[in-house]
C-alpha positions, 0 to 999 in steps of 0.5 A, a space after each residue: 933936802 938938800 939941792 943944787 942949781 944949774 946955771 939955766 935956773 938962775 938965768 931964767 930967774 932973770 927973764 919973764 914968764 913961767 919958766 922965770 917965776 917957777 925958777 924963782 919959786 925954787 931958787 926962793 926955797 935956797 939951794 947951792 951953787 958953784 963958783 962955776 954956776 956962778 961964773 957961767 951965770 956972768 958969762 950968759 948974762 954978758 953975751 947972750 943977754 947983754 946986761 951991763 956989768 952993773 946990772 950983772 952985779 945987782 943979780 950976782 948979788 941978788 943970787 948970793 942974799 938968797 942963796 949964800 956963798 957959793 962952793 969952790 971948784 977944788 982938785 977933789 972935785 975936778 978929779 971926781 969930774 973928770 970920772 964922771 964925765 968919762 963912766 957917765 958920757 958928760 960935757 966935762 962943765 956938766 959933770 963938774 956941777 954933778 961933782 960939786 952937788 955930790 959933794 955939798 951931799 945934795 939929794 936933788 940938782 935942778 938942771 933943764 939941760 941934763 936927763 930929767 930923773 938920771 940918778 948919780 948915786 944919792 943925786 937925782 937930776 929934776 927938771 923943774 920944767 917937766 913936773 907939776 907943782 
């Protein structure tokens, strides 16, 4: 089974608590990113997390040894995107990683911030904060 992550699961990957070691667990068993992930990742981390660039660094690469290269953003994906961001009344930032977890072909996207269980075709959004084990 294939799946995807959204930014807010690497991000509590980084922090304490609950949330921090269930987005671990999952994050454990792989899964795929974007390039777009991973630049939102850098984003929070350096302003509103504050981390310095070297501690920024260490968890990008951290993120990369457990879950391999990260997918481009390419013109297919932009323009499939932009459609879902339109029929499905997404932020565009949304529909991109939507697009790009329906193209790795992924059955399953782990997102806090997206409806837990709405279905896009063969994808189905879980947030890993509402279910149990």
């Amino acid at each position: 089974m294939k799946v995807f992550f959204d930014t807010n699961i690497l991000i509590y990957a980084q922090l304490e608590g609950a949330k921090a070691e269930r987005a671990r667990k999952l994050l454990d068993a792989g899964g795929l990113v974007s390039v777009q992930v991973l630049n939102e990742f850098v984003n929070v981390l350096s302003k509103k997390l504050k981390r310095s660039w070297t501690d920024i660094e260490a968890a990008l690469r951290d993120a990369l040894d457990v879950l391999g290269p990260p997918l481009a953003l390419t013109l297919e994906t932009n323009s499939s995107a932009l459609s879902l961001a339109r029929d499905h009344h997404l932020s565009f930032y949304d529909a991109l990683i939507v697009a790009s977890a329906s193209a790795a072909e992924c059955v399953t996207l782990y997102s806090e911030d997206m409806q837990h269980e709405r279905l896009f075709g063969g994808l189905r959004v879980v947030n890993p904060f509402a279910i149990e084990d």
